[in-house]
N, C-alpha and C positions, 0 to 999 in steps of 0.2 A: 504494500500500500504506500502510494505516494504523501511522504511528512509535507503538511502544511508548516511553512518559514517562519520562522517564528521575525517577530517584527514590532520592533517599538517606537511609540509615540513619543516626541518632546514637543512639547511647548516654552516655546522663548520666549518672556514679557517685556515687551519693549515698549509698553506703556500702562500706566495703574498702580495699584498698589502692591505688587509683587514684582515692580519694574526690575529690570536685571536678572531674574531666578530664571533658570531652565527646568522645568519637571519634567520627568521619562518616566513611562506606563508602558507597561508591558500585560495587560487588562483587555481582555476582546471590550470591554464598555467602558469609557468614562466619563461620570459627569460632576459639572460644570453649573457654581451656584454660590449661595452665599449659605445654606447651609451649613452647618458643621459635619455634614457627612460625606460631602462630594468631594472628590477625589481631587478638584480644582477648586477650594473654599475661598472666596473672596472675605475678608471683612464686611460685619454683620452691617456698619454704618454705609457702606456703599448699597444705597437704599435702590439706585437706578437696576444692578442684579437685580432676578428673579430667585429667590431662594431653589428652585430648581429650573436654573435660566436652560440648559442646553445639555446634550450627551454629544460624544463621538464613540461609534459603535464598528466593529470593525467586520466589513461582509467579504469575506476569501482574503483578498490579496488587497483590498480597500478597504477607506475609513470613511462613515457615513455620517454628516453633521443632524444633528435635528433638534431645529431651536425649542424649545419648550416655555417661555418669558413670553411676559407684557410688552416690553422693550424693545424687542427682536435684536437677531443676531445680523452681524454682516458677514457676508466672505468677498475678499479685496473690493470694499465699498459700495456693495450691493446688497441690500438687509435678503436674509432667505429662511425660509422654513426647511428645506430641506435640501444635501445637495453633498456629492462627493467630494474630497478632497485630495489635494497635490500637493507636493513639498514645495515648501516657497505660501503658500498663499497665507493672507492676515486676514484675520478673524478681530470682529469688534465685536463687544458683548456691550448690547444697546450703544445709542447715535453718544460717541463720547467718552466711553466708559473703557474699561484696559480694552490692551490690544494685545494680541498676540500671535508670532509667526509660529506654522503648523509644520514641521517635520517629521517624516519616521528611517529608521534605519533597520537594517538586517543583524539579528543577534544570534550567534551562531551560538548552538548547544553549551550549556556549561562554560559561561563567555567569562571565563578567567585567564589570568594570565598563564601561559603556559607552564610545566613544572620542567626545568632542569633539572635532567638526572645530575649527581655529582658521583664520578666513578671509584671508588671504593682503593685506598690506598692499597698497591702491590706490596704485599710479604715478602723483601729481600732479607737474605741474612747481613748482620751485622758486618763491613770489611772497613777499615781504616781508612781514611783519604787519601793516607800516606801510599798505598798499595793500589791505587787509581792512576796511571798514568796520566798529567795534565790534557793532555789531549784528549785522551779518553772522556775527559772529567767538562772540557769546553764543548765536545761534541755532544754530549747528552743531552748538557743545558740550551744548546741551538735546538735540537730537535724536539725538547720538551716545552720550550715556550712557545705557549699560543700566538698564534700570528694577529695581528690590530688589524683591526678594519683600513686603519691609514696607508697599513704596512701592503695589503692586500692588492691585488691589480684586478680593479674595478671599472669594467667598462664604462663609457657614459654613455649616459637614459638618450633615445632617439627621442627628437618631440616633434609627435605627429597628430593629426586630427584626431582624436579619438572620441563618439557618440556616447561618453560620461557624463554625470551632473556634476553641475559647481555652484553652489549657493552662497552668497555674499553678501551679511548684512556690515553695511558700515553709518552708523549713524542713523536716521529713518529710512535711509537706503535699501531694498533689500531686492536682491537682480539674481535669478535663475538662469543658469548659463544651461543647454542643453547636451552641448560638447566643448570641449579644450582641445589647443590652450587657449587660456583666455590671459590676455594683455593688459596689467595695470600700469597707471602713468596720468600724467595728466596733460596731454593730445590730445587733441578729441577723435583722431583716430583711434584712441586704447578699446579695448571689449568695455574696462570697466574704470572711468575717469573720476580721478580724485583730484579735488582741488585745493592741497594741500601746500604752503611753503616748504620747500627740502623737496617736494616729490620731483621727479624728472620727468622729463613727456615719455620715454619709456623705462618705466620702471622696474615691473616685475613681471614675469608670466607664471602662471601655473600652468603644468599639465600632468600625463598619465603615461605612466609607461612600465613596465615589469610590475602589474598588478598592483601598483601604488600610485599615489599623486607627488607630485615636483614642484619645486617653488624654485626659478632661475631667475640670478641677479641680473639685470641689463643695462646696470647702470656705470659698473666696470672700477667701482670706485669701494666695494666692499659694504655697502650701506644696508644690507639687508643682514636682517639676524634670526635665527632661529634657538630657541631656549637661549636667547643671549650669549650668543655665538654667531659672530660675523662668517659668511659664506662668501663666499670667491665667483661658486658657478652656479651648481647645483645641488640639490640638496633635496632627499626625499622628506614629505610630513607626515609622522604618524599622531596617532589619538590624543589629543589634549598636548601637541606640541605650541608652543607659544609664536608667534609668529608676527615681526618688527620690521616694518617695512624701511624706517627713516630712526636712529639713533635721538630717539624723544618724541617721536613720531608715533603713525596713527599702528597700535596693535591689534594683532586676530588673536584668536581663540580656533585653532583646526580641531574640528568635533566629531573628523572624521566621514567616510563615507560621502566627501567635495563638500564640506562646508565651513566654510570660515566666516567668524561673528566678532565684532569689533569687541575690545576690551578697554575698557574704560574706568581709571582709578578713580573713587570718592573723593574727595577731598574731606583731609583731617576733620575733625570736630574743632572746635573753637573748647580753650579749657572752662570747667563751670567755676562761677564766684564763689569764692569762699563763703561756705553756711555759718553764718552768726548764729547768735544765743535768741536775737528777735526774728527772726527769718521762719517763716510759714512752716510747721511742720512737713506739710505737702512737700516741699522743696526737697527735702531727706529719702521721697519715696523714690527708686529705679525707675526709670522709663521702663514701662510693661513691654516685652519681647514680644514680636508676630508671634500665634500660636504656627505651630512646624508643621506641615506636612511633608513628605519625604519629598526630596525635591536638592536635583544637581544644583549646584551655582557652580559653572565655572567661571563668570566674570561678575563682578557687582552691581555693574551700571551700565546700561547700556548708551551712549550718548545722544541727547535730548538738543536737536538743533531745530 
């Protein structure tokens, strides 16, 4: 019998009160509400929710919206009652209220990290150093150390057309590429034009090649980083690598499966006044925490322009 894929949901907030969290559902149903039971709980005070505003429910190989609210739902700026969805598209929960872009990915069986065997130390007998001839003693340790990735002769990635997705939010931006490579820069010839100081009219490409995506410098000047490590040429991305386009400049979040989601620091708190002896009891109390629902963050704020 043919295994249905297993395939999960995130949700980006890129606007409302869970602005910056990504949630991942792996649930054939989720819903979508102010609720304290739904799987997407808004805050109770965000009165414009429906306490059970919406579900996405998942039929074979798709995800089926179905507004349930007073308020209605949008899918990319169109209010609907009911209707399939895509990666890439933004869902408004009533005219004004959060926003959020709809993603899913493939989770392969038992989606952990792989386990390294580590191979079981060889039982030699005890012999002297002394009794190793040097040479003997330099040839072993050539042959026993593991070779580096550096050390290694690594062909380079061909970049070719490839019928891949590539998802790109930067800012309220969010661009659905259907194939790579796709061209950043800011040309307006680029695929995906940033009009940023420091950016070059061609600045970076992504593409696909040996079953992976590529992030290629084009600027020749070193300026792109990956985990905060300057790259030269090329350079594959995997899950949750960080990803520096300009040295202060605008960062991704690679999430995997072509999509890259701008990362965007808070900025500090301002420190609080010192509590006097007259000062409101209230003032002593914690600001009360969002209640949690399980829910990725991997960046904090999504940039609000």
């Amino acid at each position: 019998m043919k295994q249905i894929p297993a395939i999960a949901i995130q949700l980006i907030h890129i606007q409302g009160p869970l602005k910056g969290e990504i949630q991942e559902f792996s649930e054939p149903s989720i819903s979508i509400g102010r609720h304290p039971s739904c799987d997407v709980a808004f805050p109770v005070d965000v009165t414009i929710i429906s306490r059970r505003h919406a579900t996405i429910s998942r039929k074979g190989n798709r995800f089926k919206l179905v507004d349930q609210s007073s308020n209605g739902t949008y899918l990319n700026g169109k209010r609907v009652k009911e209707a399939f969805l895509k990666d890439g598209d933004v869902l408004i929960f009533a005219e004004g209220g959060p926003k959020v872009s709809f993603l899913t990915k493939s989770v392969k069986d038992g989606s952990t990290a792989p386990c390294t065997k580590i191979p079981e130390p060889v039982s030699r007998p005890d012999i002297p150093a002394a009794a190793i001839p040097k040479a003997d003693l330099e040839q072993h340790f050539q042959t026993e150390r593991p070779q580096t990735a550096s050390s290694a002769e690594v062909p380079e990635p061909r970049v070719e057309t490839m019928r891949v997705p590539l998802v790109i939010q930067y800012g309220p931006t969010l661009r659905d590429f259907k194939q790579v490579p796709v061209t950043i820069g800011k040309s307006p010839d680029c695929d995906f034009t940033m009009d940023h100081p420091g950016i070059a009219h061609q600045h970076a490409q992504i593409f696909f090649s040996r079953d992976q995506y590529w992030v290629k410098d084009l600027t020749g000047r070193q300026s792109i980083l990956v985990n905060n490590q300057a790259i030269s040429s090329n350079v594959p991305l995997n899950a949750n690598d960080r990803l520096t386009l300009l040295h202060g400049g605008p960062e991704f979040r690679f999430l995997g499966g072509g999509r890259l989601a701008e990362i965007v620091e808070s900025a500090p708190s301002e420190p609080s006044p010192p509590v006097t002896a007259g000062d409101s009891i209230a003032a002593e109390k914690p600001h009360p925490e969002k209640s949690g629902k399980k829910s990725v963050s991997f960046f904090k704020k999504i940039l609000n322009r």
